[in-house]
C-alpha positions, 0 to 999 in steps of 0.5 A: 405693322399690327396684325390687321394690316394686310398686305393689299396688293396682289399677289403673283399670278403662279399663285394657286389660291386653292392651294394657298388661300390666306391672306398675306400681311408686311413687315417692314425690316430695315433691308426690305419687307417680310410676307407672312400668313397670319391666320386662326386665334388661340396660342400661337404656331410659328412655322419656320422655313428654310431654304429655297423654300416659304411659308407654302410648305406650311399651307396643310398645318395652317388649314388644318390648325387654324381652327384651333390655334394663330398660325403664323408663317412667316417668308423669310427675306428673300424668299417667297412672297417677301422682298429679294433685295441683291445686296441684303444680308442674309446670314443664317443670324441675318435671319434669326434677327428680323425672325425675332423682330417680326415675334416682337412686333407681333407679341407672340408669347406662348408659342410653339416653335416649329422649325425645318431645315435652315429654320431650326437654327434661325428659329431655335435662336429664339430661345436666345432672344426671347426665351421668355416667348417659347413654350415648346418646340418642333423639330422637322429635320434640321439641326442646330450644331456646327457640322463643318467637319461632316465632308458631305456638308463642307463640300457642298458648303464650299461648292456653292461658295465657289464660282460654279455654285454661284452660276448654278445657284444664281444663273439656273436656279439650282436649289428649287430645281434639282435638290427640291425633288431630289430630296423626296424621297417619293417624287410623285408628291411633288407634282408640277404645279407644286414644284412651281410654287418652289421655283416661280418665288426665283424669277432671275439671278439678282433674286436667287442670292438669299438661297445662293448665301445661306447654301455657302453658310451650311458651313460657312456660319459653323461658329454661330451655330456653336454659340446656339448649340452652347445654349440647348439646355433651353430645349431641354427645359422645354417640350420637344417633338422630333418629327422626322422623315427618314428617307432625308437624303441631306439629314440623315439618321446620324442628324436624327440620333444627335437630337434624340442622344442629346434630349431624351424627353424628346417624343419621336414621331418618325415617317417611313418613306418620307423625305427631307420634307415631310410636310410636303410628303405626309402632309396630314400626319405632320399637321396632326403630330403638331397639332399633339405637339402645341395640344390643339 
């Protein structure tokens, strides 16, 4: 599908199009297809998210920039506005590789790459697979290394993985319910109507599997997430902006001091005050530290 093949049905009615007003488009991948925003000319975002969450933690950087730069802002299979097929894959690896289906299909080339939580290693990956397409790099609190052996993740990575994780993830929706606030660290941001946007995508157990997979693959994918870590010199022969809110309580200081020891010609903008999702919690600064970041 090309860039002017819009996505003409409607979308669902918890929708607020105040709040997310763009156009959606399709891709066809071969277990389902992907929404995505694609909205603005010029060099192109591509906004990356993790999970339980879709390209609507992007809406305040497409408005705001998509006058000056193409956003795209795809939803992960399995999430959002995309197709939740039960039995698909959807591996971290599993998602990096129909990431860079949709950049080819689309021909994005001069892009700057701006990725959250689960989206760094899915779209850092790109510059494994298409190195040639990304011009520099967005970091919002995530990372790109195996981090089995930190206990907070192999526990968490485990419990999801075990009979009480798969009930909690799949039976009460646990991840957009409970660790989408808990990781504010503000919760007045995230007002009723926003939450629902995190927890309407999630209507039953059957399509809750994409968030249930990849909260057993934090640890569970150490080894591929060693085969990304292997080829960071591609970062550090690329513009890179660290932004980083500093109240996360799933990424804390120690996640933030490996990405900062490790590419020293990194440019940091920190938030005070501000949790695991600062597009969420300080919209407008983000929008502008990426707006610096692609020199819109």
């Amino acid at each position: 599908m090309d860039r002017n093949g819009a996505d003409e049905r409607r979308l669902p009615a918890w929708v607020d199009r105040t709040e997310y007003p763009f156009r959606t488009r399709r891709y066809a991948t071969d277990a389902g297809e992907m929404s995505y925003v694609d909205e603005g000319t010029g060099d192109p975002l591509l906004l990356v998210h993790g999970t339980p969450s879709w390209s609507f933690e992007w809406r305040h950087a497409v408005r705001t920039l998509a006058s000056r730069r193409r956003c795209v802002a795809p939803d992960h299979l399995g999430f959002g506005l995309s197709d939740k097929p039960e039995h698909a894959d959807y591996r971290p690896a599993d998602h990096a590789a129909r990431l860079a289906g949709l950049v080819r299909q689309l021909d994005l080339r001069r892009i700057t790459l701006v990725v959250h939580d689960f989206g760094g290693p899915i779209g850092l990956d790109l510059l494994r697979t298409e190195p040639e397409r990304v011009a520099r790099v967005v970091v919002v609190n995530t990372w790109a290394w195996p981090h089995g052996d930190n206990p907070k993740i192999r526990r968490l990575s485990n419990l999801v993985r075990s009979w009480v994780g798969r009930f909690l993830y799949r039976r009460l929706n646990a991840s957009p319910r409970w660790l989408v606030p808990a990781s504010f660290a503000d919760r007045r941001r995230l007002t009723p109507a926003i939450h629902r946007h995190y927890l309407a995508p999630f209507p039953n157990a059957a399509s809750r599997t994409a968030p249930w997979v990849l909260g057993g693959e934090l640890a569970g994918s150490d080894p591929w997430y060693g085969q990304l870590w292997q080829a960071r010199a591609a970062l550090a022969d690329r513009p890179l902006d660290i932004l980083w809110g500093m109240s996360d309580p799933a990424f804390d200081t120690a996640y933030l001091g490996r990405w900062t020891e490790t590419f020293a010609h990194a440019r940091l903008t920190t938030f005070a005050g501000v949790g695991h999702f600062p597009q969420e919690e300080a919209p407008e600064a983000v929008a502008a530290a990426i707006g610096r970041a692609a020199g819109a």
